[in-house]
C-alpha positions as CSV (number, residue, x, y, z in Angstrom):
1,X,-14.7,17.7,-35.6
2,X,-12.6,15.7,-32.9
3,X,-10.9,12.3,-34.1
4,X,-13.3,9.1,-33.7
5,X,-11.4,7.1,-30.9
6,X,-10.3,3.7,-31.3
7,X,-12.6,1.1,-30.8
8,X,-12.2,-2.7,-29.7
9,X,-12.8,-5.5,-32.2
10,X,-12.7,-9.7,-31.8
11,X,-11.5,-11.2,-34.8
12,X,-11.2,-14.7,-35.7
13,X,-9.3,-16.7,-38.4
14,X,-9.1,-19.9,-39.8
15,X,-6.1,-22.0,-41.2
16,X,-6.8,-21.5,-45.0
17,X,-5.8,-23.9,-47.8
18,X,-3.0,-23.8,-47.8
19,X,-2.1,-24.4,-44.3
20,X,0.0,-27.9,-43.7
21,X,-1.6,-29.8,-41.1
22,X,1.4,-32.2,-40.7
23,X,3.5,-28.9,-39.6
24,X,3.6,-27.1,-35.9
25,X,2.4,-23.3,-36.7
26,X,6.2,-22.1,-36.3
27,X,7.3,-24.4,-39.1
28,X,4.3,-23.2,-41.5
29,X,5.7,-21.4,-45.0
30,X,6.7,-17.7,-43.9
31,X,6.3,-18.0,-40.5
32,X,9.1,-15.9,-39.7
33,X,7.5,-13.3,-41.8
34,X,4.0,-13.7,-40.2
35,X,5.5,-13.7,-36.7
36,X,7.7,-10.3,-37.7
37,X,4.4,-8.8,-38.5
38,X,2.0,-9.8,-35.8
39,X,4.9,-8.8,-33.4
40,X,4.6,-5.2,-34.9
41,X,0.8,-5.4,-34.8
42,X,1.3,-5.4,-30.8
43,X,4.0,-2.9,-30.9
44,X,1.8,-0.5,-32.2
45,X,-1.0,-1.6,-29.8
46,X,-3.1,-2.3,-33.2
47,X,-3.4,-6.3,-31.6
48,X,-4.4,-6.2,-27.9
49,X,-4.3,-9.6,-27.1
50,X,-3.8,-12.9,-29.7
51,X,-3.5,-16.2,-29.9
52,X,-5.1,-19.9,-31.4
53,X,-8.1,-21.7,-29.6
54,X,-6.8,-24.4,-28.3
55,X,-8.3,-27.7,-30.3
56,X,-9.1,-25.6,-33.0
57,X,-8.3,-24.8,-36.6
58,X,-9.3,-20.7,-35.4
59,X,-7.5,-17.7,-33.9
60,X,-8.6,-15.0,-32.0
61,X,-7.6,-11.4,-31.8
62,X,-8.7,-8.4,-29.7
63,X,-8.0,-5.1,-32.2
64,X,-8.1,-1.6,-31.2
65,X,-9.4,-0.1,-34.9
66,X,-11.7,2.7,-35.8
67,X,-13.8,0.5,-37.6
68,X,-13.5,-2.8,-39.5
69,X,-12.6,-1.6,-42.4
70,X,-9.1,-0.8,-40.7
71,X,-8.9,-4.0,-39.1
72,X,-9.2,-6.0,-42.8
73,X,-6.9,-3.3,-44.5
74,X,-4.2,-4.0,-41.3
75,X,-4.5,-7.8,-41.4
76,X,-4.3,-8.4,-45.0
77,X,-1.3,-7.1,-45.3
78,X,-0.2,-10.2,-43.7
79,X,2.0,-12.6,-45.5
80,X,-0.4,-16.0,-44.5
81,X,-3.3,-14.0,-45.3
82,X,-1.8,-13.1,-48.6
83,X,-0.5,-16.7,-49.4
84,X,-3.5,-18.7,-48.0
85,X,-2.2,-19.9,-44.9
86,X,-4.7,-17.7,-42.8
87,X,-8.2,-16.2,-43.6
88,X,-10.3,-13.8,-41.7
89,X,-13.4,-15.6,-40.6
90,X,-15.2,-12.8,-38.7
91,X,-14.7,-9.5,-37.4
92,X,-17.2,-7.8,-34.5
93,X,-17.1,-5.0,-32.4
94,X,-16.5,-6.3,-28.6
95,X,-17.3,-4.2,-25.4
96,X,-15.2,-4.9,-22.8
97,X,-17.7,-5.5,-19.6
98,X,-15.5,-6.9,-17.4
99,X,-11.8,-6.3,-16.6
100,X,-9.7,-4.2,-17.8
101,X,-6.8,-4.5,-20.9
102,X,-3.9,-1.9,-19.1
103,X,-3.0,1.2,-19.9
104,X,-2.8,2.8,-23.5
């Protein structure tokens, strides 16, 4: 049996209750915390590509995962996740059509 290869997901989030809306994202409770994680989420190529919508309360992620049920186990560990700041809103598989994302 060979190993199922990582596939491509598009996540997005929403701010969750207990986001401040009177606060920039970097002064939001545990943001170093949050950024610490995400950071290491790219480092091991887990988080292609990330970032808010502009003008919105959502963010969207590009995952590499075998399925979703590693995407939700590696995001909710998470510190916003965890403490409300953040909540997953959707998760779908994404095929790349155009362009490319670099090398593995």
């Amino acid at each position: 049996m060979t190993a199922m290869s990582p596939k491509l997901f598009a996540v997005t989030s929403s701010r969750g209750p207990r986001w401040k809306d009177d606060l920039p994202m970097e002064e939001q409770d545990h943001w170093r915390q949050h950024a610490d994680f995400m950071n290491g989420l790219v480092a091991d190529r887990f988080v292609l590509l990330g970032g808010p919508l502009v003008g919105t309360p959502e963010v969207l992620l590009i995952v590499q995962a075998k399925d979703e049920a590693e995407v939700e186990a590696r995001l909710a560990r998470d510190v916003w996740r965890a403490n409300g700041l953040l909540h997953t809103h959707q998760i779908r598989p994404w095929w790349l059509r155009l362009g490319t994302l670099g090398d593995p």
